[in-house]
PASEFI-89922 format. One record per residue: x, y, z of N, C-alpha, C, O, CB in turn. Coordinates in steps of 0.001 Angstrom, whole numbers, plus 500000, padded with zeros to 6 digits. Glycine has a CB too. Layout:
<atoms>
XYZXYZXYZXYZXYZ;...
</atoms>
This chain:
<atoms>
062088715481328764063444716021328976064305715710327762064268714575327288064091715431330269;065330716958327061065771716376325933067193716365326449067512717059327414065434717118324533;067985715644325863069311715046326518070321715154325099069831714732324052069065713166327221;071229715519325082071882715996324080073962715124324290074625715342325303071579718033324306;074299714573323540076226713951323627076419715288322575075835715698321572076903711683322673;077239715593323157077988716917322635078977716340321808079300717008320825078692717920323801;079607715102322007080904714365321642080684712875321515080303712162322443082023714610322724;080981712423320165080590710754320228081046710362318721080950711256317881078641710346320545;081371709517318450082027708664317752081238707410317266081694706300317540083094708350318490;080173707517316616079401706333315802079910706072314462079594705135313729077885706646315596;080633706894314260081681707150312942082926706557313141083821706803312333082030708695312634;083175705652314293084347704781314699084416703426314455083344702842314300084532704837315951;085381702835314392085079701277314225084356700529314809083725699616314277085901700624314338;084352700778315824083319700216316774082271700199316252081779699083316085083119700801317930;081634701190315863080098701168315828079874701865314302078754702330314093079313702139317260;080744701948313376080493702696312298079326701672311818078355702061311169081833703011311288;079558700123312265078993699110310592077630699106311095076688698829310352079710697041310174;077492699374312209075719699660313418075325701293313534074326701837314004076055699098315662;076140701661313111075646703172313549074122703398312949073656704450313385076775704470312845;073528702934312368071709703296312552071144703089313766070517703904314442070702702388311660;071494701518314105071165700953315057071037701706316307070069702138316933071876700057315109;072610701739316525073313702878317789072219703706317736071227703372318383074949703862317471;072197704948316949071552705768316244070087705842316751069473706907316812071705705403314898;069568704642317112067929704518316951067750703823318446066648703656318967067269703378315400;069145703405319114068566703586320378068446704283321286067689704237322255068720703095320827;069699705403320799069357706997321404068097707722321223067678708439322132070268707989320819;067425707583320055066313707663319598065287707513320653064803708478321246066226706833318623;064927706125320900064190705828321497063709705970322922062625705702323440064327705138321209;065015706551323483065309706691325124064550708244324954064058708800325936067385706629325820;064530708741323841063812710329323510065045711211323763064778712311324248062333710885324695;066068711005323581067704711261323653067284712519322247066298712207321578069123709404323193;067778713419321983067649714302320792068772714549320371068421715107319332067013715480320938;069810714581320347070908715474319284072142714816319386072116713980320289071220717168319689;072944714867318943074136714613318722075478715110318139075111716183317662073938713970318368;076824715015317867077737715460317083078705714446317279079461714445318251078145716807317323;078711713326316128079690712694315660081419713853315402081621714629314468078901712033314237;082259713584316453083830714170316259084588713240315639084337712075315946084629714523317595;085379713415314912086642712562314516087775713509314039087581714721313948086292711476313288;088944712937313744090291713186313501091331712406312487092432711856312529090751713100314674;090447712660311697090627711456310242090619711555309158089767712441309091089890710599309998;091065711231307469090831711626306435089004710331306670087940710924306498092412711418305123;088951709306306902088191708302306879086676708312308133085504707988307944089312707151307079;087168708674309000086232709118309621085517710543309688084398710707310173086585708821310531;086416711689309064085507713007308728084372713063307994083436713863307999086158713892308091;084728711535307003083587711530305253082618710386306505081390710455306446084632710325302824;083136709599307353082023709019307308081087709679308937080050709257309449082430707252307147;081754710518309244080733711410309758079767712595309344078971713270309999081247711812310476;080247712593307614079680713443306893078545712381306543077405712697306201080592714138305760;078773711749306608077747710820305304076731709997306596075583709678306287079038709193303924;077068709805307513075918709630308472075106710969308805073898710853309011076485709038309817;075588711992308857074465713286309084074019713793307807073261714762307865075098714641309899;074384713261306449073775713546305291072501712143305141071428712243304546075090713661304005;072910711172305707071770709803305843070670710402306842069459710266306666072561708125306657;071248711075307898070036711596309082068833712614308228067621712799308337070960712774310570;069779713056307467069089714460306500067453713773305662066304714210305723070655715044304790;068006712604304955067422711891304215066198711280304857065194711071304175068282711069303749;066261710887306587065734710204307029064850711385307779064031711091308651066516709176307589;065002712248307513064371713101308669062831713493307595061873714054308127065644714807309285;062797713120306136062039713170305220060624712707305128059525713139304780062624712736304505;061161711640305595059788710386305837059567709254307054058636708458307183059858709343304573;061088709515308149060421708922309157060161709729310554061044710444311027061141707759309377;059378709629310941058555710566311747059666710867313223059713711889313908056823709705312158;060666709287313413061241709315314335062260710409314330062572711088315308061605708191314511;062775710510313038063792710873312890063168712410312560064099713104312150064643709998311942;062061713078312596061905714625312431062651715394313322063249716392312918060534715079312598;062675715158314115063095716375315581064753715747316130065324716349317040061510716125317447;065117715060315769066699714337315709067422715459314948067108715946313862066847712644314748;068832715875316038069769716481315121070683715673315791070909715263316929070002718116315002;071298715570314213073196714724314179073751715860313169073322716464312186073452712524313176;074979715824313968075776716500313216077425716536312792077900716508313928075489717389313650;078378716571312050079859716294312060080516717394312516080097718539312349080426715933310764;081602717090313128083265717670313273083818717459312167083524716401311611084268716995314345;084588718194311630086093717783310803087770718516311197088300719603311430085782718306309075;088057717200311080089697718081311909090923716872311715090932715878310989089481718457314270;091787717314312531092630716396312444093626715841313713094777716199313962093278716847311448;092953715044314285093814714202315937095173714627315929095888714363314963093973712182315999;095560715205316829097250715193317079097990713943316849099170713943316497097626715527318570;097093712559317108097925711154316866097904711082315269098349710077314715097112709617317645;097406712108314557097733711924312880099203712527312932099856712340311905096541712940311625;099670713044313698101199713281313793101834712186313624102762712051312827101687713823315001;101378711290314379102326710192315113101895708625313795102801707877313428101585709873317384;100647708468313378100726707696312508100913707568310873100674706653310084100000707347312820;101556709165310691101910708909309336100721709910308553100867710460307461101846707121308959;099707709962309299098675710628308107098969712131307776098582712646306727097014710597308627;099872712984308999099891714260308211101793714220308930102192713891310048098358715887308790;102446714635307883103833714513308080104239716078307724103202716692307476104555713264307090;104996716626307656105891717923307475105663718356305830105428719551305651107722717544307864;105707717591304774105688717430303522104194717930303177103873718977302617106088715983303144;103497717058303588101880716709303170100918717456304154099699717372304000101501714945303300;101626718381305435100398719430306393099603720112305298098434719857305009101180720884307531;100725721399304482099371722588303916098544721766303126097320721851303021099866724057302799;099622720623302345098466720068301130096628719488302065095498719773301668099518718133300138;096885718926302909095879718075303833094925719239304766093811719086305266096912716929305009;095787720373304777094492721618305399093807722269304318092606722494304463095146723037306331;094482722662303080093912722600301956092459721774301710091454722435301447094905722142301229;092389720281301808091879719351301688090757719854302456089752720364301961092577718243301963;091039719641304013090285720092304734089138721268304751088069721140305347090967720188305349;089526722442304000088955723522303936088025722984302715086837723304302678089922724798303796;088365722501302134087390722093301036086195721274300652085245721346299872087914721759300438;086920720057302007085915719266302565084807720054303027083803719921302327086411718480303605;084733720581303683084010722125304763082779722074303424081753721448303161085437724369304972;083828723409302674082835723859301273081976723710300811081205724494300258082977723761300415;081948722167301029081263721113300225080490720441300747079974719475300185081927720308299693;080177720884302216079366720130302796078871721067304258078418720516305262080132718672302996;078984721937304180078709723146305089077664722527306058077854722115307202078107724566304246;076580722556305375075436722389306482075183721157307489074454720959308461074226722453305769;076317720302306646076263718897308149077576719513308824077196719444309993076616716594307582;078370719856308871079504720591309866079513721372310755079575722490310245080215721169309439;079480721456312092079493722384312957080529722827313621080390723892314223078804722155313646;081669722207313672082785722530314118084116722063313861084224720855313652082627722453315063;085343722897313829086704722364313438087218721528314776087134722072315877087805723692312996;087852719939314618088201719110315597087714718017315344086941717865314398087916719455316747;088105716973316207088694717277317435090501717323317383091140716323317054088094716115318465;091262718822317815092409718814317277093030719353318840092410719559319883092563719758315764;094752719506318483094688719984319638096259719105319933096669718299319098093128719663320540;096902719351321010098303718566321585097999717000322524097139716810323384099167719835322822;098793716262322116098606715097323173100635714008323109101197713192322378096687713782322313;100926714775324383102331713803324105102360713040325579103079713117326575104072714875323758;100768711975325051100791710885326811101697709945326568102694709776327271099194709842327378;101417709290325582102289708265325122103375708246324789103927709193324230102004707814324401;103933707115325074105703707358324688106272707280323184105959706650322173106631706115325443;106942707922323414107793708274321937106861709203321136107184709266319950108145706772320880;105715709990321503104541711207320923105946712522321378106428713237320499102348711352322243;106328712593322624107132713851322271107725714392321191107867715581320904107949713889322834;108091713329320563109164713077319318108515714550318369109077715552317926108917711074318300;106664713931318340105922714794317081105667716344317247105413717247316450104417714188316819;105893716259319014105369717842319120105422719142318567104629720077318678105633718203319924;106672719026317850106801720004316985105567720394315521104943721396315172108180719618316553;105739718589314874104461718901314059103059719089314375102249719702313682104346718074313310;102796718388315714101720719035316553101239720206316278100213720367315617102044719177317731;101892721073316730101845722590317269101761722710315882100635722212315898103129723451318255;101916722890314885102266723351313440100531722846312912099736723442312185103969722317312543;100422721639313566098770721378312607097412722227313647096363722797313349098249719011312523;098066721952314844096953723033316073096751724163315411095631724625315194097654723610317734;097978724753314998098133726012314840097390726490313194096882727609313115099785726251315053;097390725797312275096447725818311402095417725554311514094737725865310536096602725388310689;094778724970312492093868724443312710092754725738313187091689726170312747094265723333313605;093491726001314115092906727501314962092936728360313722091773728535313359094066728298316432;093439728715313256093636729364311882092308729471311045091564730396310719094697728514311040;092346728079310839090792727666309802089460727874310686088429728336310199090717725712309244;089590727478312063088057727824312682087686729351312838086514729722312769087906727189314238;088706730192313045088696731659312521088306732012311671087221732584311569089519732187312352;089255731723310607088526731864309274087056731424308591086366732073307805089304731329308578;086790729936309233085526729825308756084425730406310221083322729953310526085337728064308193;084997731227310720083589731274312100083147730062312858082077729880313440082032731691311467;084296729177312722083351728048313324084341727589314769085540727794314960083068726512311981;083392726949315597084082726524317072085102725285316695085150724389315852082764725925318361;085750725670317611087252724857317928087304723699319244087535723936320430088487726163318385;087026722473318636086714721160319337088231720784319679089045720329318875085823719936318321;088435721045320945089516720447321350090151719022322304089643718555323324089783721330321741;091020718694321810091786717282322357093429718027323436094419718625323013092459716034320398;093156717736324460094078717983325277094601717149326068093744716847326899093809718751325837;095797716475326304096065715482327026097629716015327356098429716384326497095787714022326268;097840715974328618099213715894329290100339717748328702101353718434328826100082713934328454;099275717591328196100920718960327256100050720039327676099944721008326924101400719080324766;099477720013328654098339721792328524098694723084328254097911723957327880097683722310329820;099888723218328442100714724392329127101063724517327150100701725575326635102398723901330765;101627723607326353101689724152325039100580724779324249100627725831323611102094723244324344;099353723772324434097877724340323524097817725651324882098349726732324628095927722753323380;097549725567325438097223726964326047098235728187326017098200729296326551096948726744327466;098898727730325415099915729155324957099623729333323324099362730379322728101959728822325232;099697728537323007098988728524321102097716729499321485097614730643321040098192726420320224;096883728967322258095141729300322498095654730879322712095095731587321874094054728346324222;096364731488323401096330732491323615096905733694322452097281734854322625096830732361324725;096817733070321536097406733748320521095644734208319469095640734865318428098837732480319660;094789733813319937093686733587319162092490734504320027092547734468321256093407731868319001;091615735167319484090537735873319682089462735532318972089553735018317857090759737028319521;088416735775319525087247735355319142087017734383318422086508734287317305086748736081318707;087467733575319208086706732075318878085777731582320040085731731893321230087886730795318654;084909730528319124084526729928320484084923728393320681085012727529319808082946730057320669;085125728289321963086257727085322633085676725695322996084889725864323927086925727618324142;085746724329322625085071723468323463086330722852323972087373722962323328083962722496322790;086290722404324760087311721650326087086826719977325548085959719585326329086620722180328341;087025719274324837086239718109324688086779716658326095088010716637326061086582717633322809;086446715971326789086734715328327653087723715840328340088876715408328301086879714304327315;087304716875329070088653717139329995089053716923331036088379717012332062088928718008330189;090051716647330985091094715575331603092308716185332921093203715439333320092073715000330111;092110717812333534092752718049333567091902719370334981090716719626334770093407718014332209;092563720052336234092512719595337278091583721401337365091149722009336387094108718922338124;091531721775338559090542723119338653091501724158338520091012725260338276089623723344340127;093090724082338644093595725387337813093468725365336478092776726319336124094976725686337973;093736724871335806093557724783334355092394725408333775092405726216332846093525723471333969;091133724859334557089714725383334505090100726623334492089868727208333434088665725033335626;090561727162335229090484728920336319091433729297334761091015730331334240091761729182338769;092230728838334232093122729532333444092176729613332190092020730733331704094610728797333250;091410728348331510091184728975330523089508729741330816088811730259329943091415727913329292;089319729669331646088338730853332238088398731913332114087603732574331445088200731002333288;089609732466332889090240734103332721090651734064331726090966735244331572091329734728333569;091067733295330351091701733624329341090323733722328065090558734026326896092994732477329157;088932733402328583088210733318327754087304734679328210086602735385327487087654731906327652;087519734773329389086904736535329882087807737551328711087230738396328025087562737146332087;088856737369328658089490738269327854089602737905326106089269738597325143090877738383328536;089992737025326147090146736664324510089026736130323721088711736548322607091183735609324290;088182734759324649087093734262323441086230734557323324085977735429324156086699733288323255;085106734269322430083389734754322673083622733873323659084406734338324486081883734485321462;083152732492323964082768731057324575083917730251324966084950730044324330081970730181323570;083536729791326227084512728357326473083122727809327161082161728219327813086314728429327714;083765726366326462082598725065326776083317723831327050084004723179326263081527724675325422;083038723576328406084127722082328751082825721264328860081752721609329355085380722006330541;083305719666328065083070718814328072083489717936329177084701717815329358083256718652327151;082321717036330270082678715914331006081930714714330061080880714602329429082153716049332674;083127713887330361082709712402329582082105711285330920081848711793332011084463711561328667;081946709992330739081876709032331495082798708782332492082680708125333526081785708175330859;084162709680331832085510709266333044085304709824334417086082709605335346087112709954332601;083893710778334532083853711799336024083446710802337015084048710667338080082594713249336072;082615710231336738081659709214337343083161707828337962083013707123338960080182708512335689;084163707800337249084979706557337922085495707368339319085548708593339421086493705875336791;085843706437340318086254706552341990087423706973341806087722707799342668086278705206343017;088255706775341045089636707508340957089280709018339979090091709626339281090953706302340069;088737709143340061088466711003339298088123711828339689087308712531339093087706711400338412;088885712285341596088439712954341866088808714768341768088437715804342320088309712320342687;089743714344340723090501715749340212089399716559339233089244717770339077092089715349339192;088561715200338520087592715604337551086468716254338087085893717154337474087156714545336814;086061715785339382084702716154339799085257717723340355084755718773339954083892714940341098;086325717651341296086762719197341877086405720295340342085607721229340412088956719212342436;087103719968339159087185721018337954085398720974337950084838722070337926088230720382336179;084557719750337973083382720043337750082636720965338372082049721817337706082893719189337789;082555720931339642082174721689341236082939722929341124082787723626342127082745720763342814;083716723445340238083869725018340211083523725621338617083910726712338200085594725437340686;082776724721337921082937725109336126081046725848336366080146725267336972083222722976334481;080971726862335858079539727849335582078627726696334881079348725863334332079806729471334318;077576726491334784076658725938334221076554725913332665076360725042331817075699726436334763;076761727200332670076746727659331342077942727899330696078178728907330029076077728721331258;078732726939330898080288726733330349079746725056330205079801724741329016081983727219331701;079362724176330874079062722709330969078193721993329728077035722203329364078260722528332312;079228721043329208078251719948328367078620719034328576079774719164328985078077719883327020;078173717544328535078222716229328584078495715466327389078035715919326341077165715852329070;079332714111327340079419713686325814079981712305326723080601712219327782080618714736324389;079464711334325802080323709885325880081515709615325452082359708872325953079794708940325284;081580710579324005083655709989323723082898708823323209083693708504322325085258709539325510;082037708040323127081975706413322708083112706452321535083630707401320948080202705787322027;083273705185321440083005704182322141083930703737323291084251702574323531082845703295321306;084313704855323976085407704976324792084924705537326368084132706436326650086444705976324012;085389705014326889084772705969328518083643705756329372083249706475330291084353707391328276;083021704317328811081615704436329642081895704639330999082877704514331731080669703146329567;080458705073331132080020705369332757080597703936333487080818702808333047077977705580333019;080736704637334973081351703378336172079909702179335948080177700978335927081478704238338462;078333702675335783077677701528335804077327700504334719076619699506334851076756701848336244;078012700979333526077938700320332297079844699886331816080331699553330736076991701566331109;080437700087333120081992699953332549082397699147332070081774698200332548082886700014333182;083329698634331129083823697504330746083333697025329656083818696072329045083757696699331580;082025697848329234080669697531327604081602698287326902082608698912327240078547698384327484;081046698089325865081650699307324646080161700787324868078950700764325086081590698220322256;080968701621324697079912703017324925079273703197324198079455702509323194080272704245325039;078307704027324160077638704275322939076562705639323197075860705547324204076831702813322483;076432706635322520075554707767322952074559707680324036074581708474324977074857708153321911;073624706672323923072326706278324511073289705987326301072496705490327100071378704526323436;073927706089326581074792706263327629075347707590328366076035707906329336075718705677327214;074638708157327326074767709625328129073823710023329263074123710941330027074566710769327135;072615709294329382071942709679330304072536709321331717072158709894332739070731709218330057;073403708424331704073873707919333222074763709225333551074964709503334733074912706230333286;075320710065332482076096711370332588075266712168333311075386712448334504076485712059331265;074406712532332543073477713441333014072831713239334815072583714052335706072289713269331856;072745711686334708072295711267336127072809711688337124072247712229338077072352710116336379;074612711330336884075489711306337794075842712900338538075786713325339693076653710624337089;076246713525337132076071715251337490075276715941337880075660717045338267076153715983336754;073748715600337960072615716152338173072728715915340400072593716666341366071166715109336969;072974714746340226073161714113341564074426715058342349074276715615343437073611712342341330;075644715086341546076736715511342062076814716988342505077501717339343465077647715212341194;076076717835341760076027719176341914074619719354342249074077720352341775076515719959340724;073826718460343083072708718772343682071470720090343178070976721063343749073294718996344928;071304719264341372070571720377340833069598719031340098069910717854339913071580721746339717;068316719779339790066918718525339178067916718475338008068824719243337689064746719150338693;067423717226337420068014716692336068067414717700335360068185718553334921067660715126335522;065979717862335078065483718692333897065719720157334086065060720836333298063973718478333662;066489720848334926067521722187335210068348721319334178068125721198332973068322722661337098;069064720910334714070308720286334195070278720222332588071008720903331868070467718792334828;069432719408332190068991719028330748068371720549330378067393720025329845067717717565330656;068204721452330270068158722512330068069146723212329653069356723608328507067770722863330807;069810723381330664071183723956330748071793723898329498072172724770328717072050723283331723;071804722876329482072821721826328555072463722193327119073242722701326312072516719988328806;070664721741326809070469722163326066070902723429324907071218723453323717069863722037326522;070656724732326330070931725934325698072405726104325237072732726806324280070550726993326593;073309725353326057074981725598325896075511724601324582076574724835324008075925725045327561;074534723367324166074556722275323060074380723688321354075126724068320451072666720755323447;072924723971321809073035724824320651073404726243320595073094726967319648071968724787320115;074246726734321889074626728041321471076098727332320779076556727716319702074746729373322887;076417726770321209078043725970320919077867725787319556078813726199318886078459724295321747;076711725169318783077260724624317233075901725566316258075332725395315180077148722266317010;075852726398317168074784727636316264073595726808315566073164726866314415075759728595314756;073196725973316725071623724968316525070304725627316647069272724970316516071438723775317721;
</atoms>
């Protein structure tokens, strides 16, 4: 059975200075693929440079032949809020961005993880520059043909009015956070406007207070569904309280396979096909 994190972060502090390690115990579980996301000038290069190390390794060690890792590049809505992209320095830093791309095409599969988030207090403040970097953002995954990894938290109703300004793209929902209308909306809005919408469940479905998460799960098509850890953030309820890590996706897979009363290796299938129609694998 091959088992695929759509979404994961070995390119984070947590686990950047281990990420082989990490790396090789997904490996071993016979776990296959991956996509390191970030939202960073610092974590985009070093999610470039771990799937340019996978490249290297896929040369001469046997483990690593049939392993795909791959990067995001984008920019977190909290780069609003800490200074990294300000009003002055946006076009110069999408500029940047597009170039980064250029230059490294074949480890990149998608623009993100980008997108609105005003949970936290005093984030309203940025929303304006928010919307201004979303909105380039969507811009560039157009332009380059590539899928749009999204971060959504608390503001839905703004990115989904941006989103509707956009055609033919294809959509990932990355950890979503958010209840079975929302689902139904960007459903009907992807019947009409996108190629694809692809929602991501993380480790958060599986906690006893999420039962808003499981309802959006129990009405989402199969073939809209992927799984991802978010590590090092979100583990599963039976590993809670660890730091996450890819090789933790299988308790995902467990839990959903169980929840929607379908065999795991359906399931891991599924997934499969929706993993590489999503990043053109």
């Amino acid at each position: 059975m091959k088992i695929y994190d759509s979404h994961t972060h070995i390119n984070s502090d947590p686990l950047f200075q281990d990420w082989q390690w990490y790396l090789q115990i997904f490996i071993d579980t016979w776990w296959i693929g991956l996509v390191n996301s970030w939202a960073s000038e610092e974590y985009n290069l070093r999610g470039i440079e771990i799937t340019k190390s996978v490249q290297k390794l896929k040369t001469h060690d046997v483990w690593y032949k049939n392993v795909i890792v791959k990067s995001t590049i984008g920019y977190h809505p909290d780069c609003c809020n800490n200074g990294q992209i300000t009003e002055e320095n946006l076009q110069q830093k999408m500029i940047e961005l597009e170039k980064l791309y250029d230059m490294n095409k074949e480890y990149i599969v998608a623009i993100g993880e980008c997108g609105i988030d005003t949970y936290y207090p005093g984030t309203d403040s940025s929303l304006p520059l928010q919307k201004k970097l979303f909105i380039l953002q969507c811009d560039l995954a157009k332009k380059l043909h590539l899928p749009l990894m999204l971060h959504i938290r608390k503001d839905f109703e703004t990115a989904f009015e941006i989103l509707q300004n956009y055609t033919d793209l294809i959509i990932y929902v990355h950890c979503r956070g958010f209840g079975p209308e929302e689902v139904k909306m960007l459903q009907v809005a992807s019947s009409k406007l996108w190629r694809r919408l692809f929602i991501g469940f993380c480790g958060n479905v599986t906690y006893k207070n999420a039962q808003l998460l499981r309802d959006s799960l129990a009405i989402l098509p199969l073939d809209h569904l992927l799984l991802e850890t978010d590590a090092p953030w979100l583990s599963p309820q039976v590993v809670r309280w660890t730091t996450n890590t890819p090789a933790n996706v299988k308790h995902i897979y467990e839990f959903v396979a169980d929840f929607l009363s379908i065999e795991k290796n359906v399931l891991a299938d599924q997934i499969e096909k929706n993993f590489r129609h999503l990043y053109s694998i």
